[in-house]
N, C-alpha and C positions, 0 to 999 in steps of 0.2 A: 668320056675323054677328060670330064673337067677331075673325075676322083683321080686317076691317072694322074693328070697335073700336079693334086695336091699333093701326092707320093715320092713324084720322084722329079718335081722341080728342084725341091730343096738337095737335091743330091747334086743336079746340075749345077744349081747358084755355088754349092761349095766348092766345085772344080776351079770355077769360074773366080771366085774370091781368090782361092791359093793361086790362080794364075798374076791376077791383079795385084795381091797383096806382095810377089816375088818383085814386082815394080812401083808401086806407088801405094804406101800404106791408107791414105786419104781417099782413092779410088775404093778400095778395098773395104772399107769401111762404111761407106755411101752406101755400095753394093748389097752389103749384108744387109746393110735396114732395108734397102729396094725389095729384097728376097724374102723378106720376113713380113712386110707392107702386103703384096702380091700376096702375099701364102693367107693370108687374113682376111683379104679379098676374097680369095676364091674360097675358102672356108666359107664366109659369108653368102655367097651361091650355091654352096650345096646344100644349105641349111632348104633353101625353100627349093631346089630342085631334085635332090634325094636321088636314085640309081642306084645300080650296081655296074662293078666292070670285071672283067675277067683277061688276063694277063696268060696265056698258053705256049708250051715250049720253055718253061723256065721252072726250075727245080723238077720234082716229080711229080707234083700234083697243080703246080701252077700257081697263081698267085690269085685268090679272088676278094675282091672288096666289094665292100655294103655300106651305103649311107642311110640310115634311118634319125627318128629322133633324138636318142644316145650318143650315137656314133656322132653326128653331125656337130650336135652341142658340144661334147669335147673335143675334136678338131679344130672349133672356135679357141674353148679354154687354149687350148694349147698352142695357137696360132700368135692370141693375144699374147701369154708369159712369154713366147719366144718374142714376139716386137718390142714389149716393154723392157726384158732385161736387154737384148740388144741396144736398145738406145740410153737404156744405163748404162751400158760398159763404155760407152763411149767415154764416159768422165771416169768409171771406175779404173779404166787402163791407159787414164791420159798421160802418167809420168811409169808404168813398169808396161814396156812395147813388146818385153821377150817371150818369144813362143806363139803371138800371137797370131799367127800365119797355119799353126797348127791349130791354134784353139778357134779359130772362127771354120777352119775346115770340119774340124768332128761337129760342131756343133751344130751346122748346117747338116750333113750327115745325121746327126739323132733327130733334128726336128724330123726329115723326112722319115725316119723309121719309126719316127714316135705314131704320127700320122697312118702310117701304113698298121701298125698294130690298133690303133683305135677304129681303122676303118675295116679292119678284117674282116671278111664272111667266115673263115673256117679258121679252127686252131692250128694247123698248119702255118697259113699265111702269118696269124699271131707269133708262130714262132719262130720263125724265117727274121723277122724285124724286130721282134724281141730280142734275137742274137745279133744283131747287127746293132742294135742300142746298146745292147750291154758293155760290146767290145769301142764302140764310138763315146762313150760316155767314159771309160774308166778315163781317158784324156782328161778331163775336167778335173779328177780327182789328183793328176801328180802335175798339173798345171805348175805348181811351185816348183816342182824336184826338190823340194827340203827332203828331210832325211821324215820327217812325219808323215809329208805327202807319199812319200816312196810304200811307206808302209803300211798307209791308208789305201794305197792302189793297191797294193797286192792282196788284204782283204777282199776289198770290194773285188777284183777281180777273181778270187778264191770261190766266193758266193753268186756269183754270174755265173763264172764257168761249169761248176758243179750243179748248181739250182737250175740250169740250163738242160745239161744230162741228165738230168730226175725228170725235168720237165718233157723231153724225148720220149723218155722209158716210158712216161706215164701216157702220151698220145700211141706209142705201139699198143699198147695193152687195150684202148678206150679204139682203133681203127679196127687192132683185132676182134674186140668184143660187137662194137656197134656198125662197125661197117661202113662209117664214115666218119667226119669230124667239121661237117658243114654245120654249123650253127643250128639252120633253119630244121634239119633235117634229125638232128639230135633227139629232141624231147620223143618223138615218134618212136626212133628206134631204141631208145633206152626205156621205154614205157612197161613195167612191168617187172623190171630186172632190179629190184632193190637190191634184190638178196645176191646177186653175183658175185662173186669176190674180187673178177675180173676188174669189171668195172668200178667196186670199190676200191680197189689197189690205183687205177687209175687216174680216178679222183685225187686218192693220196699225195700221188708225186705230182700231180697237175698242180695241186697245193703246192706243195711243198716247195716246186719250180718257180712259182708266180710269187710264191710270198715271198720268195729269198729275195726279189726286186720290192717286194712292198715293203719290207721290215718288217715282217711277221717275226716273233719271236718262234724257235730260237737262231731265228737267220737275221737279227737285227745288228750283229754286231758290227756290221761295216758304216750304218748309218751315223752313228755318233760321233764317229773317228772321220769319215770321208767330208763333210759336211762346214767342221772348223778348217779344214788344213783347200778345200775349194775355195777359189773364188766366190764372190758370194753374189754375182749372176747368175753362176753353177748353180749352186746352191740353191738356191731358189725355184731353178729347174727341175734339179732331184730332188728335191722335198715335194714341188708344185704337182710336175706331171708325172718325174718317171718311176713313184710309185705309186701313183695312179693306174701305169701301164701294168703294175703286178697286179691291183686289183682288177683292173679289167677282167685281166684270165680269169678271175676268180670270181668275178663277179659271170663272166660267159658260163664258168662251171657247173656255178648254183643254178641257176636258171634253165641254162639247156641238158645237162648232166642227169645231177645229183639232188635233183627237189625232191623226189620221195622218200630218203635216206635221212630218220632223225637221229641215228650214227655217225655220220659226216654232218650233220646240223652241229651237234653237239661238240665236236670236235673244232669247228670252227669257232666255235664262240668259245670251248675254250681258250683256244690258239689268241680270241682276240680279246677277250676279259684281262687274261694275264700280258698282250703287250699292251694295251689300253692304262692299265695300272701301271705296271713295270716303268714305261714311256713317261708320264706323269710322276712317277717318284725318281727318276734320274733325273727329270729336268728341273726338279723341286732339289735338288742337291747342289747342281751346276754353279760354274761361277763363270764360265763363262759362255758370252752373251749366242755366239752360234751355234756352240755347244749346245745351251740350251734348247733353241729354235729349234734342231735338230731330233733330241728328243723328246719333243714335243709333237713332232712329224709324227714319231713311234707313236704317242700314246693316240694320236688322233687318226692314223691306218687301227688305231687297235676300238677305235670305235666304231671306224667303217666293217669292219672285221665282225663285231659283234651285231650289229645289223645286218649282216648276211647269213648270221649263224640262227638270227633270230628266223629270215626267211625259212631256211629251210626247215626249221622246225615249223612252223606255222605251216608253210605248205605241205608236210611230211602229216601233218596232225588231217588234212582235208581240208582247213579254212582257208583256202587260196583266196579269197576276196579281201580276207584280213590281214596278206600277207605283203597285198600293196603297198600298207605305211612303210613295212621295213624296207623294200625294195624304195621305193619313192626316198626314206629318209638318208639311206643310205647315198644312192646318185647325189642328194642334193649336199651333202656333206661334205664327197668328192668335190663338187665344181667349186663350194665354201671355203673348202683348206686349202683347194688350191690358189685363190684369189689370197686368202688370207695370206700366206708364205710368200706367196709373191712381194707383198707389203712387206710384209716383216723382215725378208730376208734383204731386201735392197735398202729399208732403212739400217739394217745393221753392216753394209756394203758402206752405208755412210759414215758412221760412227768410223768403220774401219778407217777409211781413206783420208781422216780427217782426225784422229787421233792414234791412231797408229797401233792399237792395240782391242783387244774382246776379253780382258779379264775384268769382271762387274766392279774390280776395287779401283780399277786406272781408270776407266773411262766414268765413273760414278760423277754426274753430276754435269755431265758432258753438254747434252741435251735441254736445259735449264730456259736461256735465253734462245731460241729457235723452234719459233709455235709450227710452223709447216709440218716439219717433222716431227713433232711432238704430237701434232694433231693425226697425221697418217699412224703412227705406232700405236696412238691408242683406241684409233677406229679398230685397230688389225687385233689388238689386245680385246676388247669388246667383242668383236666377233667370235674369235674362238673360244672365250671364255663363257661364251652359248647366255650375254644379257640378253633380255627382251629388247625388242626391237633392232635388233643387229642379226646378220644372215646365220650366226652359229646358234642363235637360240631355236631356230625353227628345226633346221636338218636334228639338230643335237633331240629336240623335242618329240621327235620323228621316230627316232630311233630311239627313247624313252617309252614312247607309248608304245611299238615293237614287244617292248619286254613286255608292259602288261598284257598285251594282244596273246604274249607266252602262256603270260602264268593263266588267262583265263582257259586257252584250247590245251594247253600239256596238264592238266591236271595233277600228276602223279610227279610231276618236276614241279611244280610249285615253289616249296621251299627255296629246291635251288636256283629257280630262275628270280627269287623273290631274294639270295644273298647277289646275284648277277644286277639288279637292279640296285644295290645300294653301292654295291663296287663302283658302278657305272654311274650314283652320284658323287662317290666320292671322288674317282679320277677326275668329274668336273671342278669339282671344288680344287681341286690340286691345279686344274689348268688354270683357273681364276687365280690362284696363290701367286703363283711362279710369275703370272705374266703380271701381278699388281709388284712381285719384288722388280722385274727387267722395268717397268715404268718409273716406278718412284727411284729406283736407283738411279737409270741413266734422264732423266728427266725432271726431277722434282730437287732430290738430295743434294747435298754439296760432295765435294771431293775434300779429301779431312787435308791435302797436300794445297795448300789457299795460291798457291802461284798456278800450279795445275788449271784451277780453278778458275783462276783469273786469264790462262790463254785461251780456257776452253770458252769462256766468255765473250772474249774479243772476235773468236771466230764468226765474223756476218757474211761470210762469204760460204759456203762448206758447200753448197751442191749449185748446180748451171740452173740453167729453164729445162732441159732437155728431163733431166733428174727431175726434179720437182713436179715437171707435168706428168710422169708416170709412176712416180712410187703416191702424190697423190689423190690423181685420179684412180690407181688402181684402190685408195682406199675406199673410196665413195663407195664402192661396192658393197664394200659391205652393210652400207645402210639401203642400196637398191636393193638387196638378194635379203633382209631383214624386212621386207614388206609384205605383209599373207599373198596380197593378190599377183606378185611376181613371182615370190615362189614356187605357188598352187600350177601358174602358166608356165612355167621351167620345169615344171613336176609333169605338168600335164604331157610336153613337148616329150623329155627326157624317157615315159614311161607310155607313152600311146595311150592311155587312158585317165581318167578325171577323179585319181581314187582321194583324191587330196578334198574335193568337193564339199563335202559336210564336214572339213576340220577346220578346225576354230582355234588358232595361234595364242590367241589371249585369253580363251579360259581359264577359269578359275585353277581349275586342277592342273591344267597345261603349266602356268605360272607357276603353281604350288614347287614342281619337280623343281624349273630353275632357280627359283629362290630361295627351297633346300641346301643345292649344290653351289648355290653363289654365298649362301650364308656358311658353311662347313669349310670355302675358300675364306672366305677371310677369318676365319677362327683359325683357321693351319697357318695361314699367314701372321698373323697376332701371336698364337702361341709357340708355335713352332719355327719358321724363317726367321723373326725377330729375337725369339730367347734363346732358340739352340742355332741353328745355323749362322747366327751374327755373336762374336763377341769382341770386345772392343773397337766396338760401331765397323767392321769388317765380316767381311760376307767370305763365309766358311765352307770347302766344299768335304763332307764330313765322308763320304759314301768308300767305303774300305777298297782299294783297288785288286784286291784279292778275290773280287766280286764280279772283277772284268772277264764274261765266257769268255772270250777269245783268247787271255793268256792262261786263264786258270783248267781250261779245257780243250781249246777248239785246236790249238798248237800243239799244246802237249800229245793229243792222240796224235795230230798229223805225224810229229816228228817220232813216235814211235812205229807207225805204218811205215816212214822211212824207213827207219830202221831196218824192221821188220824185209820189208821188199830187197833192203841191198844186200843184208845178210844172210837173206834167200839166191838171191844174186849172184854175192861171193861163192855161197858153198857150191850151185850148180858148177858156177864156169871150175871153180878146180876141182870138180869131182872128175871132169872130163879130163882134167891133166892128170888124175889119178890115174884112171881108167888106160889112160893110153900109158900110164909106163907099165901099170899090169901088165896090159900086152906084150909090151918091148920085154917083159922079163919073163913071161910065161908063155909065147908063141915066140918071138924071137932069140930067148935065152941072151939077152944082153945082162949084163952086170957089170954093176957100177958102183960106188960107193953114195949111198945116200949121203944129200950135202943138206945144208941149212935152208935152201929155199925148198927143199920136198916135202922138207915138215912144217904143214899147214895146222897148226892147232883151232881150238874152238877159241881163244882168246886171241888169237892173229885174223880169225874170220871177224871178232866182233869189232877190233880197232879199225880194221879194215873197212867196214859196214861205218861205222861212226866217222870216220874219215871223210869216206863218200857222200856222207848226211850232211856233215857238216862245210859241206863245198857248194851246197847250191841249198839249205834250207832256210838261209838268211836271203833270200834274191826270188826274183820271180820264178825262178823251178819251182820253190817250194807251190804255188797256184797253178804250175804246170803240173806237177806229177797229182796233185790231185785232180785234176783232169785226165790225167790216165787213168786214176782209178775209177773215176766216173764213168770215162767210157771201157774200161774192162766188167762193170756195172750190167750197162748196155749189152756187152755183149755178151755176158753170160745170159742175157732174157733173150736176147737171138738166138743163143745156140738151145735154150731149152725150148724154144716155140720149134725150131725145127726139127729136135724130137719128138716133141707134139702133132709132127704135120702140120704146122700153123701157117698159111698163108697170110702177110703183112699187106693190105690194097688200101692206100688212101685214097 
């Protein structure tokens, strides 16, 4: 009863809110923290009462949920970023009130589907409230209706919708091949079937689906763009949890899946070496400040990413005892970034709301006189910049010693897992960079505009208690989750076993990596932030926009498939106005004088075709029709399984 609860109260409370909020914005607003309180509570019970529940008569396979030590522990995470930015938004939407009646409704809606995807027994269920977060979440993203918001939602809803449809395809092929998609029951029945092609195809788009939510590359392009133009409670959320909920699938994959496959190892790690980099040199460019935050998300899914690609090679090589670290370093990463973004992004909620701007040259200097937040930004900046004694250096170190665990069992990758290793210090060294320019810029530096300077100054009032007590108590964390013996017990919990036991956080060699990657940050920073990307003491964003996939690729194909599809279109429907005057004149013997509209040219079909493109490819058709084609996708693998005889049984 109590997982049930955790599911689908939050569905309830938000009916309940848009009812109250239609009457009394004050009640409405109580309300949401009551729901989000409640939801934390009972998170906190199932941690030590654990079950499963089973939900029947609903979709085709029903809905089943599992609470173990994973499951349980991110239901917490997620319980908490939901309380904490709700009782930030309080201050953050105390002077702009519009929409808010819709925005606290989705948002209630995604906690419970966040929750229902982390407590899932089978991929199924996963993807039932995967798609129901996808579509309740893109809300957050056009929250403004600016003309940027507008076109940040129709990405993001571009890469839901489609990532969504890969993700379907790829559960047909994996119920087809294995005969079920229950978690527990997986490893059993894939046992043996490396070589399948079934199952590795299915893997693929189970990828491919999952990461297009995490920001895997090359599905990251909504992250960057959706991120600045959210609110930044939003924001904070989909950085925090809801590409966590990609990686979940991904993480369910490796493990129940695809562990004997160091073809989809490899594939993985590459998919997350290059957002891991990619992630870290967009944010090493950024000027501004959510921007930034943003992808930084990318390059640090691109770490968790490469810890899982480390697993399966490791478990793929037979050292499954040694493939704890990566699995352990990875969970611990997840629940690390998500605290951390939590920080990060509510203090830049502050900056907003109180300077009115996120370009690193206006708000520079902002943060000077205000230790609070100065103190919370750079606990958050510590942490994921992976110092010793803060929660990013352990997970980060976790998954460092992963790659050696590589190069020792893959012998014959060596070399390359031995360039995956220095990539993966140098992306540290880049996170260390970027996050000492967002400090010393908004924090330390002056503003070169001295009146600027002087209101940002005056400002002693900038955030309530309400604020303060959660952006930072949520920093603290990062010095609690930076302690070996809490970790090891989080590791322990998170993973059913104590593989963490004989590791040793401040070892000599453990140290040596971060002090590597913390010393090659500040060298990037020195020589490079300061000489090239700053000149005339202004912070430069140098990165060519002709670099951006989405306009330089991801559009351009879409709106040739337009094309393509209407111009296919055209020609069908007037073939059939052909066709039928053939008749009238060769069965009927009608004659008539051919007029100006019988003659249809190849250049009247293609203006015509371009017409019709250009009527809905600037608007949310354009993310529908690629949703047609996803699901035309689909069902070409329907109709070819049922030439196959293939029965479909979840």
């Amino acid at each position: 009863m109590l997982l049930k609860a955790i599911v689908f109260f939050p569905f309830a409370g938000a009916l309940i809110s848009w009812i109250a909020g239609r009457k009394n914005e004050g009640v409405r607003d109580a309300w949401v923290c009551v729901v989000t309180a409640v939801e934390l509570l009972m998170c906190l019970l199932l941690l030590r009462q654990g079950g499963s529940a089973f939900i029947g008569g609903i979709f085709a396979s029903g809905i089943s949920l599992q609470a173990d030590g994973f499951r349980s522990a991110y239901a917490i995470v997620a319980a908490v970023m939901w309380l904490f930015t709700t009782v930030f938004s309080q201050e953050y939407f105390r002077e702009e009130r519009r929409n808010l009646n819709r925005y606290w409704l989705f948002i209630l809606f995604t906690l419970g589907a966040t929750e229902g995807v982390m407590l899932s027994a089978d991929f199924m269920t996963a993807y039932i409230f995967f798609e129901i977060l996808s579509m309740t979440s893109f809300t957050w993203v056009i929250h403004e209706e600016t003309k940027e918001a507008i076109r940040a939602g129709i990405t993001y809803l571009f890469v839901a919708v489609i990532g969504g449809l890969i993700l379907f395809m790829g559960l047909l092929l994996l119920a087809h091949s294995a005969g079920t998609l229950t978690f527990s029951e997986l490893p059993a029945a894939v046992a043996g079937k490396t070589g399948d092609p079934v199952i590795f195809a299915a893997g693929i788009c189970i990828l491919l689906g999952f990461g297009a939510k995490a920001g895997m590359f090359p599905l990251h392009i909504w992250l960057p763009k959706a991120h600045p133009v959210a609110p930044s409670p939003a924001s904070a959320l989909l950085s925090g949890i809801l590409t966590k909920v990609g990686i979940y699938g991904i993480l369910m994959t490796i493990t129940c899946v695809m562990t004997e496959s160091a073809v989809f190892g490899y594939l993985v790690l590459a998919a997350g070496v290059i957002t891991m980099f990619l992630g870290a040199l967009l944010a090493l460019f950024s000027v501004n400040l959510k921007r930034t935050l943003a992808c930084s998300s990318m390059s640090q899914i691109g770490f968790i990413l490469t810890g899982a690609g480390m697993y399966v090679l490791i478990c793929a090589s037979g050292a499954e005892e040694e493939s704890g670290i990566a699995l352990a370093g990875l969970m611990l990463h997840m629940v690390n970034h998500s605290s951390i973004k939590l920080t990060l992004f509510m203090a830049a909620g502050v900056v907003l709301i109180s300077a009115h701007a996120l370009n690193l040259n206006e708000i520079r200097g902002w943060g000077r006189k205000k230790p609070l937040i100065k103190a919370a930004f750079a606990l958050g900046a510590l942490g994921i910049s992976g110092v010793p004694l803060f929660n990013g250096f352990i997970s980060k170190t976790l998954l460092h010693e992963s790659i050696l665990e590589g190069i020792a069992v893959q012998a014959a990758s060596a070399g390359l897992l031995k360039c995956v290793e220095w990539i993966f210090l140098v992306s540290g060294g880049c996170t260390f960079a970027y996050m000492l320019k967002l400090f010393l810029c908004v924090f330390i530096e002056k503003n070169e505009d001295t009146a600027r300077q002087a209101s940002f100054d005056a400002q002693t009032s900038y955030m309530n208690i309400g604020s303060g007590t959660v952006i930072f108590g949520s920093s603290l964390v990062m010095i609690v989750l930076g302690q070996p013996f809490i970790a090891k017990a989080l590791a322990s919990v998170m993973t059913g076993t104590n593989v963490l036991e004989e590791f040793s956080a401040f070892s000599w060699e453990n140290l040596k990596g971060g002090l590597i990657s913390l010393g090659i940050g500040a060298l990037i920073y020195l020589l490079f932030v300061r000489k090239i990307l700053m000149r005339e003491n202004k912070y430069r964003d140098l990165w060519p926009s002709r670099l951006d996939l989405e306009d330089s690729f991801y559009r351009p194909v879409g709106r040739v498939l337009i094309l393509v599809g209407t111009f296919t279109g055209r020609v069908l429907a007037d073939s059939m106005d052909s066709c039928i005057l053939l008749l009238r004149r060769t069965v009927l013997h009608e004659h008539r004088p051919r007029t100006k509209s019988d003659r249809i040219g190849l250049m009247d079909q293609t203006k015509g075709a371009i017409r019709a493109m250009d009527a809905f490819s600037g608007n949310f058709s354009f993310a529908l029709m690629m949703a047609c084609i996803g699901i035309l996708l689909i069902l070409s693998v329907l109709v070819l399984l049922s030439i196959l005889h293939v029965n479909i049984d979840f």
